[in-house]
Structures are given as structure tokens and as C-alpha cells.
LOBA-462052 format. One record per atom (N, C-alpha, C, CB): y, z, x negated. Coordinates in pm, whole numbers, plus 50000, padded with zeros to 5 digits. Last residue first. Glycine has a CB too. Example, Ala and Ser with C-alpha at 12.3 -4.5 7.8 and 13.67 -1.06 7.14 Angstrom:
497755070848715498945071448633500035078748710499405057248592494315078048681495505078048770496705078048680495535090548869
This chain:
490525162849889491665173249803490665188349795493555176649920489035133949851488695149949938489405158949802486395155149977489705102649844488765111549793489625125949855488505109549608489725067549821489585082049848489035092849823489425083349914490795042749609490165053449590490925062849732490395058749422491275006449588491235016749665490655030049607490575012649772492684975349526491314983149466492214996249519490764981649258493164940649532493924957049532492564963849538495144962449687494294904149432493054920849427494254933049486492314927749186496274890949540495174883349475494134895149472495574876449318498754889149820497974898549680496554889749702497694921249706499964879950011500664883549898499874885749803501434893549910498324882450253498904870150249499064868050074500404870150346497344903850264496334895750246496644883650235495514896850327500134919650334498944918050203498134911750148498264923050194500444914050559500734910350440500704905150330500794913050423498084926450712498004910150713499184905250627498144903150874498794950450643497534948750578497804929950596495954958350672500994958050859501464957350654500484948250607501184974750536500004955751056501374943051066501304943450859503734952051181498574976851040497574960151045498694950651030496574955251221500404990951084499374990650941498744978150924498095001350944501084995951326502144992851220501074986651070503225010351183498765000451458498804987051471500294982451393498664983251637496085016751281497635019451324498475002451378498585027551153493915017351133494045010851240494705010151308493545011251289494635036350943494345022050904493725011051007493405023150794495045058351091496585051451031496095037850996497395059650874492475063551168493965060651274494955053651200494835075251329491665072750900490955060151018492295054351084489735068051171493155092550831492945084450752492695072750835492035088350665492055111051033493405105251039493615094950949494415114651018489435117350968489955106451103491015103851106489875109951237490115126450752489235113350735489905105550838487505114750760492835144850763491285146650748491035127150747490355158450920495515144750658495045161350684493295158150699495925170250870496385128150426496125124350572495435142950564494785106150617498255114050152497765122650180497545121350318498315131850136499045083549915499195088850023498605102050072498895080650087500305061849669499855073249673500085079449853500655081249547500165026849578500655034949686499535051849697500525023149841501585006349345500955018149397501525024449510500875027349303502024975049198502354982049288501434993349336502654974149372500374954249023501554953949006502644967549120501764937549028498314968648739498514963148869500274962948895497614972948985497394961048399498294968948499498354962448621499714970848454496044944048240495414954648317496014960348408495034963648253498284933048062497064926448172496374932848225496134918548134501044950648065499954949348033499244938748105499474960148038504324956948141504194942548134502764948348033505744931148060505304984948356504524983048274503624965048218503774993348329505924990848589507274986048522506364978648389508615001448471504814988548948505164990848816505934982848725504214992448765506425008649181506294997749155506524997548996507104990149241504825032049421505895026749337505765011749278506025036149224505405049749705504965041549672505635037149546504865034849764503885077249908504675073649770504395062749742504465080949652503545105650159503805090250099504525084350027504005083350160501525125150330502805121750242502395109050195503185132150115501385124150601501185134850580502115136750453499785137250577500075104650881500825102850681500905114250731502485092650591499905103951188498895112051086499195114850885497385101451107502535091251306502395103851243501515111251160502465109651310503755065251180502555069251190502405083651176501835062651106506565060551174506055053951270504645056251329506175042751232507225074650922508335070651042507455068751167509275055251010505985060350716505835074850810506345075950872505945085750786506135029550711505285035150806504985054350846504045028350754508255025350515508835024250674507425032650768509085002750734507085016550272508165030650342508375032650459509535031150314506154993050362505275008850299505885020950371505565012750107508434977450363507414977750450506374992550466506654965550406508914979050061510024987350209509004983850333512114977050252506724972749957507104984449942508294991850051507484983549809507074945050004506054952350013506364963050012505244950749941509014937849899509584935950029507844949050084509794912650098508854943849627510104947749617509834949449820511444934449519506594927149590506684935249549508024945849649506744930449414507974900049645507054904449725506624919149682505954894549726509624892349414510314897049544509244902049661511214884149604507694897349226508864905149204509414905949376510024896649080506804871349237505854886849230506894894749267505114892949068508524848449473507864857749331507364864849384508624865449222507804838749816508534846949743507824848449575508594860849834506934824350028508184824150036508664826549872508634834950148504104837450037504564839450149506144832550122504384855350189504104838549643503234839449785504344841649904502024853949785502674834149337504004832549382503454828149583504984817149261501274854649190502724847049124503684844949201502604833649070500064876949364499854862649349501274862649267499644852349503499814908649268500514905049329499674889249284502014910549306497754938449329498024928949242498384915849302496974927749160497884970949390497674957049444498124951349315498554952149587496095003449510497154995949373497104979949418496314997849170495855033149725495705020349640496765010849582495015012549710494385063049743495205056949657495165039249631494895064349536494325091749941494565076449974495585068149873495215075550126492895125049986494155117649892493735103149947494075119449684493255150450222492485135550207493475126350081492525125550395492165180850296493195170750277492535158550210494385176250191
């Protein structure tokens, strides 16, 4: 099993929207992809509450049964609609995989 963890950090103010409302639209976007990608396996996303300078502003916890499914979903053409989001919305996000 495959854990898939990453955290983002929001721009102030991007695509239209606050941190807050890009946050908030990010995350129903998130939700929406097990539905659509069968390799997820599980999927959590939250949003933090925590006002630090270190804290990111959003997590996404995921599981994939192997690597290659991992691959597929991040070339999932629902995924590339989330990822060009992202790249709109967020200033950093920082990634960990790693082998359950």
C-alpha cells in the first residue's frame, strides 16, 4: 500500500478568491476525485485551523494499492483539471510518499 501525503499553502489572494475561499473550493474539488478515479483507495482532505507561520494551509491524506496506481491517478485527466488549480492558487505544497 502506498500512503500519498500533500499539504499546500495558499496565495492570499488567487484565481477570484481569499485563502479561505480557495481553500474551501480546493477541497470540494479533492473530494470529488474518488468518485471518478478508481485507483484512490482512500481519501482525506482537511483544512487547517491552526493560525502558526509554519502551518500549511490544507492536507490531503491518500492511499493507492501500488506505485502504478499512484502514477495513473496523477495522470488521471480529473487530476490534471485539480493540479492546474493548484498551480493557479498555491504559493508551496510539499509531498511525502511512502510504502505502508
Amino acid at each position: 500500500m502506498i500512503k500519498h501525503i500533500v499539504m499546500f499553502k495558499f496565495k492570499e489572494f488567487a484565481d477570484g478568491r481569499d485563502k479561505i475561499g480557495n481553500a474551501i473550493e480546493l477541497k470540494a474539488k479533492l473530494e470529488a476525485l474518488p468518485a471518478r478515479i478508481a485507483e484512490i483507495k482512500f481519501f482525506e482532505v482537511g483544512v487547517n485551523f491552526a493560525e502558526v507561520p509554519v502551518a500549511y494551509d490544507l492536507v490531503l491524506v491518500s492511499e493507492f494499492k501500488s506505485k502504478e496506481d499512484l502514477y495513473s491517478y496523477q495522470k488521471h485527466p480529473e487530476h490534471v483539471l485539480v493540479a492546474d488549480f493548484v498551480g493557479r492558487i498555491c504559493e508551496n505544497r510539499v509531498v511525502v510518499d511512502y510504502i505502508l
